[in-house]
VODO-843071 format. One line per 4 residues: their letters; for each residue x, y, z of N, C-alpha, C. Coordinates in Angstrom, 1 decimal, always signed. Layout:
<recs>
A = X/Y/Z/X/Y/Z/X/Y/Z; ...
</recs>
This chain:
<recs>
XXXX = -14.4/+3.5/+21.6/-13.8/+2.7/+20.5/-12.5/+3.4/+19.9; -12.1/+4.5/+19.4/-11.7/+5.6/+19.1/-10.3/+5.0/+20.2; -10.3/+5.5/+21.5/-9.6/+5.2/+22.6/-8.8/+3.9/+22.1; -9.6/+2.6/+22.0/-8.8/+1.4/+22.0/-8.0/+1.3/+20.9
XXXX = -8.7/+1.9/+19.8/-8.0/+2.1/+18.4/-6.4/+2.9/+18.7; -6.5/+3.7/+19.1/-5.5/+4.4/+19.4/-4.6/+4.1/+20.1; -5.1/+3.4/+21.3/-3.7/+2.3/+22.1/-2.9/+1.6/+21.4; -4.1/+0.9/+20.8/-3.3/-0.3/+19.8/-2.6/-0.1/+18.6
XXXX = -2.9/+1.0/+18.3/-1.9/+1.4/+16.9/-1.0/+2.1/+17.4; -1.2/+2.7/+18.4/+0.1/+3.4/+19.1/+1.0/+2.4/+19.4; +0.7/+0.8/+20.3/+1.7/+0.2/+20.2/+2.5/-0.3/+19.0; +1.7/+0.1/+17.9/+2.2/-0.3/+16.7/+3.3/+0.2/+16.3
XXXX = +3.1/+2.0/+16.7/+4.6/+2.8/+16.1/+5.5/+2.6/+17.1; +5.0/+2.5/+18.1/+5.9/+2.3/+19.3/+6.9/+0.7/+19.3; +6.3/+0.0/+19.0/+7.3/-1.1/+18.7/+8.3/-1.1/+17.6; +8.7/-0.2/+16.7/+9.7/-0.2/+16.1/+11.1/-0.1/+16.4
XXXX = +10.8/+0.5/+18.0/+12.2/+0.6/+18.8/+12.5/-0.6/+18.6; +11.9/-1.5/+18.7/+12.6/-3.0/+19.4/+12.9/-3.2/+17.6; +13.3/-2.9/+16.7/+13.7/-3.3/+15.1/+15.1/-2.5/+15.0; +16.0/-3.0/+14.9/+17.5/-2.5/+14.6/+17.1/-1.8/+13.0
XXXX = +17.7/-0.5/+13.3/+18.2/+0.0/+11.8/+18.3/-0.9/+10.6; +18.4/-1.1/+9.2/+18.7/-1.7/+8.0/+19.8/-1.4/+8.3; +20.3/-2.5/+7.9/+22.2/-2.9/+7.7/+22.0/-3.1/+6.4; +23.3/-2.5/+6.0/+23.7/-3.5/+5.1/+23.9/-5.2/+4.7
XXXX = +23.5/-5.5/+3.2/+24.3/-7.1/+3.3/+25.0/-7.8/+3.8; +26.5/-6.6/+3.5/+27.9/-7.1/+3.5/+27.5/-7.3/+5.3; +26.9/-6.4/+5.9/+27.2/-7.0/+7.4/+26.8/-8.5/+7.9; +26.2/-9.0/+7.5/+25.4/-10.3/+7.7/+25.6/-11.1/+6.0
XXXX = +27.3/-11.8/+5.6/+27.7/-11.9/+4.6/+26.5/-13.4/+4.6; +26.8/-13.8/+5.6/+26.4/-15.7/+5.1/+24.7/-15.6/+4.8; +24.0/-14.7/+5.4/+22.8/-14.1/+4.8/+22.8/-13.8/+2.9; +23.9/-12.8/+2.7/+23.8/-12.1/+1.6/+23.9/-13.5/+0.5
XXXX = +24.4/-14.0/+0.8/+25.3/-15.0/+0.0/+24.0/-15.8/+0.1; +23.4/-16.5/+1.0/+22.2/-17.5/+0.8/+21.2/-17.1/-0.1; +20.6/-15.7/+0.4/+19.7/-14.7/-1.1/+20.3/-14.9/-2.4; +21.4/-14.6/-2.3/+22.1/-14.1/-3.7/+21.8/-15.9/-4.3
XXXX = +22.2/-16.8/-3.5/+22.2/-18.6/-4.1/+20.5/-18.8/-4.2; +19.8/-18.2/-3.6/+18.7/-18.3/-3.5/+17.9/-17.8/-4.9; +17.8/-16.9/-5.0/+17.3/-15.5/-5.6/+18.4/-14.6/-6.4; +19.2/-15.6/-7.5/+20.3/-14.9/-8.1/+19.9/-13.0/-8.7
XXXX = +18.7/-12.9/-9.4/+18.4/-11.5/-9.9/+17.6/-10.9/-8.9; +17.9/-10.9/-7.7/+17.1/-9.7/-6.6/+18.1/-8.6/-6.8; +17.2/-7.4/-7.0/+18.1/-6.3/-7.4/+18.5/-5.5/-6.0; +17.9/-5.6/-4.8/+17.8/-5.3/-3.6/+18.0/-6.3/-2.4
XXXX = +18.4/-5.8/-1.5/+18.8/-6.3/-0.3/+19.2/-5.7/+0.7; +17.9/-5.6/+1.9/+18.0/-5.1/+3.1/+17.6/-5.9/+4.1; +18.7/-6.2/+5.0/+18.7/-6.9/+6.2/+18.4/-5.9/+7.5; +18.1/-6.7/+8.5/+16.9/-5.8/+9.9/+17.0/-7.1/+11.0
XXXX = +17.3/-6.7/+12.0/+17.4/-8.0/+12.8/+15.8/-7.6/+13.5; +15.7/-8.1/+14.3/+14.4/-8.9/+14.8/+14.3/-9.0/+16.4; +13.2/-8.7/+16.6/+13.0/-9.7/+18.3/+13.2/-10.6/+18.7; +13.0/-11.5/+17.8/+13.9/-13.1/+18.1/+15.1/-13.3/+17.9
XXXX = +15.7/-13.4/+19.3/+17.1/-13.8/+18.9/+17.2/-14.6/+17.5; +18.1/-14.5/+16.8/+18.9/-15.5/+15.7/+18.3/-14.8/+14.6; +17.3/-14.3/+14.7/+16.1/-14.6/+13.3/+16.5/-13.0/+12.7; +16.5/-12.7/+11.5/+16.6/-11.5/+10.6/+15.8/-11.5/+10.1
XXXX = +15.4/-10.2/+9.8/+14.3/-9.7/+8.5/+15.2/-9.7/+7.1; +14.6/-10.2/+6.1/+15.5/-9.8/+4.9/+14.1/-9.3/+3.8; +14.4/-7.6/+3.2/+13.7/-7.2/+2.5/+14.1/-7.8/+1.2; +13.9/-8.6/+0.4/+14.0/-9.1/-0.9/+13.0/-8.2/-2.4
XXXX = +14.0/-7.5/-3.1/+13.2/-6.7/-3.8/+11.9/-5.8/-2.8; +11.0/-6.5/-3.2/+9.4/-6.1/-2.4/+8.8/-6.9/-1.8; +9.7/-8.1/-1.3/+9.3/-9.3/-0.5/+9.8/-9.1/+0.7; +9.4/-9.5/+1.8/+9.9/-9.8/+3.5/+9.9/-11.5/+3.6
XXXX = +11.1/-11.9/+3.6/+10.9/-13.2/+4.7/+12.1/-13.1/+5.6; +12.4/-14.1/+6.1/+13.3/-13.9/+7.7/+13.9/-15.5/+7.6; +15.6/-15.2/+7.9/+16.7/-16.3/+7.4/+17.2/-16.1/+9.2; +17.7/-17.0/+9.1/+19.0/-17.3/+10.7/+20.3/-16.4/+10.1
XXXX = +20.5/-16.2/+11.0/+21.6/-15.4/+11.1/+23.0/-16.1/+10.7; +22.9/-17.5/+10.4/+24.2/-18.0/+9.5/+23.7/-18.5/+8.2; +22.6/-17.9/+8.0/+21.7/-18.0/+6.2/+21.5/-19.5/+6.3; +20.9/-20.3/+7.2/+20.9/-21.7/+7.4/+19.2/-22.2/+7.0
XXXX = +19.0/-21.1/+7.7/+17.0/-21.6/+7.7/+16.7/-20.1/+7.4; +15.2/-20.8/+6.6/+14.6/-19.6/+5.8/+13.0/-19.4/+6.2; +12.3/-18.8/+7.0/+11.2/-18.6/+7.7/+10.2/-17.9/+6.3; +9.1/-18.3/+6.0/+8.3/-17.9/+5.6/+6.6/-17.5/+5.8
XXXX = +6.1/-16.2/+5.9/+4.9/-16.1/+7.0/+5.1/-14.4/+7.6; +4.2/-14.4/+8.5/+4.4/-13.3/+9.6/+4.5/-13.4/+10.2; +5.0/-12.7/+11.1/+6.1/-12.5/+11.9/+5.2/-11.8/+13.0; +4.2/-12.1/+14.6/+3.5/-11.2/+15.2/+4.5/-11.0/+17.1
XXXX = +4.4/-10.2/+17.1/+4.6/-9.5/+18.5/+3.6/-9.3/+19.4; +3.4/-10.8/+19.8/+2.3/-11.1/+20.7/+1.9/-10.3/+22.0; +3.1/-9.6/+22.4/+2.9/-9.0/+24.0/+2.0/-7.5/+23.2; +2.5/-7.2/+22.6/+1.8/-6.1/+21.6/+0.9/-5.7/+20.4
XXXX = +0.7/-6.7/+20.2/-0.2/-7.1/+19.5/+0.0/-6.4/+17.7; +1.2/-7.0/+17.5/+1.4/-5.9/+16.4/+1.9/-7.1/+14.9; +1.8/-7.3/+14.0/+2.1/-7.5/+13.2/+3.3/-6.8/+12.1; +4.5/-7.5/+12.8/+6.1/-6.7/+12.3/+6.2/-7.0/+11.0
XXXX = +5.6/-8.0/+10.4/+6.0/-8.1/+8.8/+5.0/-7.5/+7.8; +3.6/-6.4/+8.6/+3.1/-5.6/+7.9/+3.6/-4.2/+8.2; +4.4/-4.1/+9.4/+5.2/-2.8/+9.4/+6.1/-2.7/+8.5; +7.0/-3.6/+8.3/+8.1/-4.0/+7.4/+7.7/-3.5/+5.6
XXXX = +6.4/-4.2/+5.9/+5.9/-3.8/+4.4/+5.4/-2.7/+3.9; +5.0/-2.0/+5.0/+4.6/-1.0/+5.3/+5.5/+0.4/+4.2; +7.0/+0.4/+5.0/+8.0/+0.3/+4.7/+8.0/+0.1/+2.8; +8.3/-0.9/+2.6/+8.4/-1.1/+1.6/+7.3/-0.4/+0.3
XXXX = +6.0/-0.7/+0.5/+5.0/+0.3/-0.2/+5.5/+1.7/+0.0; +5.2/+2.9/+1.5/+6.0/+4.1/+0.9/+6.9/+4.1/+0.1; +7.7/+3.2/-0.1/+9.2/+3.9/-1.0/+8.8/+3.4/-2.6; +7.8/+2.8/-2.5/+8.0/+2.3/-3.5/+6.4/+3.4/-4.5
XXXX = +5.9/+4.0/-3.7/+4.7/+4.8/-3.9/+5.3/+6.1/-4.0; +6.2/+6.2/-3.7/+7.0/+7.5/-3.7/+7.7/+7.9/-4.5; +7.5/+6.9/-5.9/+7.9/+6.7/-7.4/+6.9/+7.8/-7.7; +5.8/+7.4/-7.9/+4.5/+7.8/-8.4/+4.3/+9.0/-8.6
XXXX = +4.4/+10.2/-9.5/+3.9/+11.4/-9.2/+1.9/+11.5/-9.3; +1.9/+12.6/-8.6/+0.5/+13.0/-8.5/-0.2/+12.8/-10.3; +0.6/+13.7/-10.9/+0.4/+13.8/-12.3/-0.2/+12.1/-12.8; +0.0/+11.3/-12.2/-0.4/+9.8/-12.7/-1.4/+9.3/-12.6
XXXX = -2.3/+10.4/-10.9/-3.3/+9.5/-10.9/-4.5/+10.4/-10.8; -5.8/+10.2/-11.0/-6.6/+10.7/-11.2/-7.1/+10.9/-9.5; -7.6/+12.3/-9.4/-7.7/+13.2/-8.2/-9.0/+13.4/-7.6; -10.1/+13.2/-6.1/-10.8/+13.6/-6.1/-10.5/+14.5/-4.8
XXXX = -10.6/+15.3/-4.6/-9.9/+16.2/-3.5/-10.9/+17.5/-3.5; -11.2/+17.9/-1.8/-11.4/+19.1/-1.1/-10.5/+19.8/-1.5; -11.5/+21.5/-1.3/-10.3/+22.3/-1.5/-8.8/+22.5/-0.8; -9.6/+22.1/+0.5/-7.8/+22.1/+1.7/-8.0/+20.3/+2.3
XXXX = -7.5/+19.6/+1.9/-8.0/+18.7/+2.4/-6.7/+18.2/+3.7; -7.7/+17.5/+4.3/-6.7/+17.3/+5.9/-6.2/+16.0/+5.7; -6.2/+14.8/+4.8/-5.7/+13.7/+4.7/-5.8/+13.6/+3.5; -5.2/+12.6/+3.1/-4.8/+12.4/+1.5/-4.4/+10.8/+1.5
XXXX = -5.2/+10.1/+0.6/-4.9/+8.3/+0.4/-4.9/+7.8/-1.3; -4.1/+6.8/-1.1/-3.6/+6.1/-2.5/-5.3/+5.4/-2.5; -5.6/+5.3/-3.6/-7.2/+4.0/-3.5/-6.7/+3.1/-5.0; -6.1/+2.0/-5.3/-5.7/+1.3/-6.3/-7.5/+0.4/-6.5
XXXX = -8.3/+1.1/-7.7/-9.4/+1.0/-7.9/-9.2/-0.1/-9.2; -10.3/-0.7/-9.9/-11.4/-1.6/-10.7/-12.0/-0.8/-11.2; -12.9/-0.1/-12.2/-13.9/+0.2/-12.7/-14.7/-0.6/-12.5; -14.8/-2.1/-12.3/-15.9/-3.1/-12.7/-16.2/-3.7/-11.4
XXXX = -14.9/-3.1/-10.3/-15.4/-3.8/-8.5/-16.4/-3.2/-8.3; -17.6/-4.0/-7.6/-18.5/-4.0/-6.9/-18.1/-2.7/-5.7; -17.5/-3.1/-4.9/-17.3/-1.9/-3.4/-16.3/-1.2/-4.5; -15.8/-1.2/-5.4/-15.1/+0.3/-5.9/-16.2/+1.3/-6.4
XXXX = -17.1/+0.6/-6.5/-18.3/+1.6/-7.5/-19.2/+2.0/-6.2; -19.2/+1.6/-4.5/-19.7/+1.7/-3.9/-19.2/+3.1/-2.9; -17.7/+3.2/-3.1/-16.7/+4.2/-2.3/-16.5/+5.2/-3.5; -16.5/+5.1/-4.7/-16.6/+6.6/-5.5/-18.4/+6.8/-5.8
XXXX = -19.7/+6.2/-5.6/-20.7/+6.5/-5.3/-21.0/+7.8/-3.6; -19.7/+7.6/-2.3/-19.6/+7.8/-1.5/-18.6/+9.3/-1.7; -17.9/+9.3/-3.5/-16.8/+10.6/-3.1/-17.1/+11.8/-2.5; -18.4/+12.3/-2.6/-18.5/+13.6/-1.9/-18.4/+13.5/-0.7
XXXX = -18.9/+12.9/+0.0/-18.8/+12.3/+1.9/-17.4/+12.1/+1.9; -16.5/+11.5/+1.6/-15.0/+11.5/+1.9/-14.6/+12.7/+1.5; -14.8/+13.8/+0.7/-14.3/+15.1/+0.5/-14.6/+16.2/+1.0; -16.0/+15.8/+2.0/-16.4/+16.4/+2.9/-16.1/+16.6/+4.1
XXXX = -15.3/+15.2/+4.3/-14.5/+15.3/+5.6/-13.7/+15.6/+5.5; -12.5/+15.8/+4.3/-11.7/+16.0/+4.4/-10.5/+15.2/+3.4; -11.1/+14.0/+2.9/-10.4/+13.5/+2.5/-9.9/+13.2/+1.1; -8.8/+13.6/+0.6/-8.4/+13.3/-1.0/-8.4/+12.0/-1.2
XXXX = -8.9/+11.6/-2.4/-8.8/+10.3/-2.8/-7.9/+10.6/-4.2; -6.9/+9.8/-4.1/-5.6/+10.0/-5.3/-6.2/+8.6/-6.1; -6.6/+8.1/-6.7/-6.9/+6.5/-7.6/-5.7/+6.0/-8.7; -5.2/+5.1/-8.8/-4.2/+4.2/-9.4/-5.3/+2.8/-9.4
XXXX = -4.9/+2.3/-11.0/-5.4/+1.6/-11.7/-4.7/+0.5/-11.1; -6.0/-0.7/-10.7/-5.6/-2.4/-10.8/-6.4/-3.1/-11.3; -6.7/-3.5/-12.7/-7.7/-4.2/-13.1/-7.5/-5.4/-12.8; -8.1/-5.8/-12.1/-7.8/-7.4/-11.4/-7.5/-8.7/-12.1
XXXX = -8.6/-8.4/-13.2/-8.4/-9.5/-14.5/-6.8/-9.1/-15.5; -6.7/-7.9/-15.1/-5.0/-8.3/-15.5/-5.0/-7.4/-17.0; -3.9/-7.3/-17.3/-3.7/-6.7/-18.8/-4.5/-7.2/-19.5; -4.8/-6.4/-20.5/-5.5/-7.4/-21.7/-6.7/-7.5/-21.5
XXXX = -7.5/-7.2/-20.0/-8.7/-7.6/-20.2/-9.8/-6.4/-20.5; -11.0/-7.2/-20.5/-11.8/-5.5/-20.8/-11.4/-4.9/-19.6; -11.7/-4.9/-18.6/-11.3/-4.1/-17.4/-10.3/-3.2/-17.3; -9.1/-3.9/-18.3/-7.6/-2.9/-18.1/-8.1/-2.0/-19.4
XXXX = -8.7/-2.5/-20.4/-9.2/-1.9/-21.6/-9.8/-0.6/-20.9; -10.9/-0.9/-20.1/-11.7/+0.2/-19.6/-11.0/+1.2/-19.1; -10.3/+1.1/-18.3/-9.1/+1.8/-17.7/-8.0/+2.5/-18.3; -7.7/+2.0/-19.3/-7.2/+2.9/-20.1/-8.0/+4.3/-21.0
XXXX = -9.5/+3.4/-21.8/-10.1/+4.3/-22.1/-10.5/+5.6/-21.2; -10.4/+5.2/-19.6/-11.0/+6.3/-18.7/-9.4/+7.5/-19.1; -8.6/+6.5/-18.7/-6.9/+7.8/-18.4/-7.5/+8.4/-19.6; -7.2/+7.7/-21.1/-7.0/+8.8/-22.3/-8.7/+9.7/-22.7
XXXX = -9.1/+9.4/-21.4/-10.3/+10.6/-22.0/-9.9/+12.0/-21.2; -10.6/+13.2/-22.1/-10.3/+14.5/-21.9/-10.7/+14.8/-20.6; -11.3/+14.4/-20.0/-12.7/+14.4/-18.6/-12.1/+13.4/-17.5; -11.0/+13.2/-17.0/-10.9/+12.3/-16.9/-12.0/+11.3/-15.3
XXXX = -12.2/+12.6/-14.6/-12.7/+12.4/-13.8/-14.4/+11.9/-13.7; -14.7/+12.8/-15.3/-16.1/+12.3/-15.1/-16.2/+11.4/-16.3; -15.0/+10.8/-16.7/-14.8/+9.6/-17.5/-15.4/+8.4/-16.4; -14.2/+8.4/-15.2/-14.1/+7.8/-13.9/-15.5/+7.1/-13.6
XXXX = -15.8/+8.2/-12.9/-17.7/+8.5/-12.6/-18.4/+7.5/-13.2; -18.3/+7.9/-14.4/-19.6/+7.0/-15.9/-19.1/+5.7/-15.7; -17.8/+5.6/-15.5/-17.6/+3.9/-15.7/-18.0/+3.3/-14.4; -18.0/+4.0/-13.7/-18.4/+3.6/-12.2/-20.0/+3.3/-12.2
XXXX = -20.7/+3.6/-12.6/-22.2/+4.2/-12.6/-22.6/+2.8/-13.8; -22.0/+2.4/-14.4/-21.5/+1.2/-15.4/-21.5/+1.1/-16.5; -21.2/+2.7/-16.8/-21.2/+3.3/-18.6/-20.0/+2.5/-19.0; -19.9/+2.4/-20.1/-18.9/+1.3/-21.3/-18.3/+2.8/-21.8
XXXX = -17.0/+3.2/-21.5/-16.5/+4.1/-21.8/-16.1/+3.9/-23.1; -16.1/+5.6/-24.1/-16.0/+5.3/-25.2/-14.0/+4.5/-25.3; -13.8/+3.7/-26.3/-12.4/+3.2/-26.1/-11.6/+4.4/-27.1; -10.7/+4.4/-26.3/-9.6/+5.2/-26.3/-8.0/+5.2/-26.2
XXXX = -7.2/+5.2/-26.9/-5.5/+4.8/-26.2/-5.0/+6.1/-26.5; -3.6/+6.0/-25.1/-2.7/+6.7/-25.2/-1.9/+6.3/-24.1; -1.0/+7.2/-24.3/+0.3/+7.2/-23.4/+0.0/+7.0/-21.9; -0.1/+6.1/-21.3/-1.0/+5.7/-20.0/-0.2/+4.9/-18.7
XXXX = -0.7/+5.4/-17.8/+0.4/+4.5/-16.9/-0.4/+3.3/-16.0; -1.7/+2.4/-16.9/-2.3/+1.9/-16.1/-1.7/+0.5/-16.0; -0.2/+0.1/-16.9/+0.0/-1.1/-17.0/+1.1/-1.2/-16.0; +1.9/-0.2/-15.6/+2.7/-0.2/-14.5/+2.3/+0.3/-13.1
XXXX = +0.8/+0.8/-12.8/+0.1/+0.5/-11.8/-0.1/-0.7/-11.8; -0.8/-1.5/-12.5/-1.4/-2.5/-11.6/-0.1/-3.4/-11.6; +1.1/-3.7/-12.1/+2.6/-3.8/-11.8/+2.9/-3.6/-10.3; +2.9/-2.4/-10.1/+3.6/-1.9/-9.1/+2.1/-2.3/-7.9
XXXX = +0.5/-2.6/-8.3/-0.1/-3.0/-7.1/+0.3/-4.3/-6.3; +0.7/-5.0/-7.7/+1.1/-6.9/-7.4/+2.5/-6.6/-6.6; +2.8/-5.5/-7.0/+4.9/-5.5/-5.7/+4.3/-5.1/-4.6; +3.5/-4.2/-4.3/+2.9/-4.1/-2.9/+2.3/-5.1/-1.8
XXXX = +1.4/-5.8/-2.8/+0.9/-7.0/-2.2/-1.1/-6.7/-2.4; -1.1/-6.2/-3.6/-2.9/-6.3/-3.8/-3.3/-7.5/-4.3; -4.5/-8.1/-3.3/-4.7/-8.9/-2.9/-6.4/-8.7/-3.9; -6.7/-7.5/-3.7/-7.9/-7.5/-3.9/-8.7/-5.7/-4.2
XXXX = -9.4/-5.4/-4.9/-10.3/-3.6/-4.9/-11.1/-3.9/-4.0; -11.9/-2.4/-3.6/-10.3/-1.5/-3.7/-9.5/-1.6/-2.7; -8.2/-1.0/-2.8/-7.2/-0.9/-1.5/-6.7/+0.4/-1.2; -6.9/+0.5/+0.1/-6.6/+1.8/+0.6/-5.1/+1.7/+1.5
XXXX = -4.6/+3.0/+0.5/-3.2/+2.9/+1.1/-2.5/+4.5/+1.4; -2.1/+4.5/+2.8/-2.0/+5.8/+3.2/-0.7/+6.5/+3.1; -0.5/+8.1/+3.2/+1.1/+8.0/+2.8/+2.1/+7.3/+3.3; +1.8/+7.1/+4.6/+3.0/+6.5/+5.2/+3.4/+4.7/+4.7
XXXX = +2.2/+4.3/+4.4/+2.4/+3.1/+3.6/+1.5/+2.1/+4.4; +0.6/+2.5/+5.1/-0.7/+1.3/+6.0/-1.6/+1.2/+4.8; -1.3/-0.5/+4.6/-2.8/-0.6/+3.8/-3.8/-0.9/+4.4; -5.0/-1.0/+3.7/-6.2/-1.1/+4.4/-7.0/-1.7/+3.2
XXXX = -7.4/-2.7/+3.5/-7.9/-3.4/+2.6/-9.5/-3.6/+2.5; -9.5/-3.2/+1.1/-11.5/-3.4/+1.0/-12.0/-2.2/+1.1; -13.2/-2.4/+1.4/-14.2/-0.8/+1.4/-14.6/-0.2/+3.0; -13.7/+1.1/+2.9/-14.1/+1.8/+4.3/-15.0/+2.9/+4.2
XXXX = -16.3/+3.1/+4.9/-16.9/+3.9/+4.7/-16.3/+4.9/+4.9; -17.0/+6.6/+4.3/-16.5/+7.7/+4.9/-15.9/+7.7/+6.5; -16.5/+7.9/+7.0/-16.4/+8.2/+8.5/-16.0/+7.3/+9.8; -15.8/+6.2/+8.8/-14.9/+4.8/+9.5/-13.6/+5.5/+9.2
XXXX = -13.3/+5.7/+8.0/-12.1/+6.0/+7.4/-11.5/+7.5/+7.7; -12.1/+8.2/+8.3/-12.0/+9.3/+8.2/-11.3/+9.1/+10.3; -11.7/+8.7/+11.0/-11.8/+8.3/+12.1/-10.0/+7.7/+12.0; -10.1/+6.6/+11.7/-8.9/+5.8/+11.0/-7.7/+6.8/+11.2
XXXX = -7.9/+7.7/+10.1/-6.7/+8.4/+9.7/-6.3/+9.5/+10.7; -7.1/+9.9/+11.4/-6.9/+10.8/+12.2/-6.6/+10.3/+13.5; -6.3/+9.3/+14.0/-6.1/+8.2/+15.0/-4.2/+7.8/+14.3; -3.9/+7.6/+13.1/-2.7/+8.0/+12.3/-2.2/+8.9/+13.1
XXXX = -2.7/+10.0/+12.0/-2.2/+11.5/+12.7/-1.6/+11.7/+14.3; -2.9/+11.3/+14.6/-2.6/+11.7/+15.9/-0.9/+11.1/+16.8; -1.2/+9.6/+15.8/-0.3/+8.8/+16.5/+1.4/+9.3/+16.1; +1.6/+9.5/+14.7/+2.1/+10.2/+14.4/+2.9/+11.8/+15.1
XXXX = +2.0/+12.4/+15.3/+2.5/+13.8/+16.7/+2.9/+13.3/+17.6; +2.1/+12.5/+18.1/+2.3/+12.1/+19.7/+3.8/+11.1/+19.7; +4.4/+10.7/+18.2/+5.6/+9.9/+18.6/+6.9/+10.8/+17.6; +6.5/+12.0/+17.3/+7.9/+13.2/+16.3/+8.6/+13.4/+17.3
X = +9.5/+13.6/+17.0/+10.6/+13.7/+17.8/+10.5/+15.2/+18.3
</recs>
């Protein structure tokens, strides 16, 4: 299993060749110009041509969709690479999550980590998800293989609710980790405020594309959605890695 995992995600890094560099706007004006009439306050704009003749990728802010090359027609959807089985508009996004995770200092999020750990993953958690209380019940087995769990706050029900409430009381406690724990376990954390970055996590989860807790998101920017056991996940990443080496220059 391991083996076929590896083929197929290998074709995955491997198909990037066939993606031209980011251009600039100005090079594909009648593009820029359709966004810009389109989407007057997009603060970003990166163009990518494509495997399909005619068709461009256009990154919009932390959006992907794909315009004709004389900004005529506007394609909305994904985008798959049938001979290879690869899905180009979650590489694309892929893309877009690292840079945009790359904001983030460690200092933000609360840490469960090995002492030398061999992988390291973003997990944008719930206090109140079901499989989030099921994968931090599981934290010593992921730390045992190896793996850091970094957590960034998405209360699903959104600002304002108890959930984001909860979440905040976890950041501003002294403990923060075995704040964490208790709320998990389904202690009513004592309430607490302060200076907290849980309203521009789950901000920055909705620019990514969370869909749903928890979500697992790796440095390079693969998400992985839902609850992976230890040793599924541990498997996973090192199948990454590997793929990773085997394509450095």
């Amino acid at each position: 299993m391991l083996t076929r995992q590896f083929s197929s995600l290998r074709w995955l890094v491997l198909s990037l060749v066939v993606i031209a560099p980011i251009s600039q706007a100005q090079d594909y004006p009648e593009v820029s110009q359709a966004i810009q009439k389109l989407i007057p306050n997009a603060q970003q704009i990166a163009i990518a041509e494509t495997p399909v003749p005619g068709v461009l990728e256009v990154q919009v802010d932390s959006d992907i969709i794909y315009l004709s090359e004389d900004g005529k027609f506007l394609l909305q959807g994904r985008l798959f690479d049938l001979d290879n089985r690869v899905d180009l508009t979650d590489l694309a996004r892929s893309a877009v999550r690292r840079e945009l995770l790359s904001t983030v200092s460690v200092s933000e999020q609360i840490t469960f980590a090995p002492a030398d750990p061999e992988h390291s993953v973003i997990v944008f958690t719930d206090v109140d998800c079901g499989y989030c209380r099921k994968l931090h019940e599981q934290m010593d087995q992921y730390n045992e293989l190896g793996i850091a769990v970094h957590y960034m706050m998405y209360p699903r029900a959104g600002i304002g609710s108890p959930s984001y409430d909860k979440a905040v009381s976890v950041w501003c406690s002294a403990d923060q980790k075995t704040a964490m724990t208790e709320a998990k376990q389904g202690a009513e954390p004592a309430s607490r405020q302060c200076e907290n970055p849980v309203e521009s996590q789950y901000k920055l989860g909705q620019k990514i594309g969370m869909t749903g807790t928890p979500a697992i998101v790796t440095l390079d920017g693969t998400l992985i959605p839902g609850y992976v056991p230890p040793g599924a996940l541990r498997e996973r990443l090192d199948v990454l890695s590997a793929i990773a080496a085997d394509t450095a220059p």
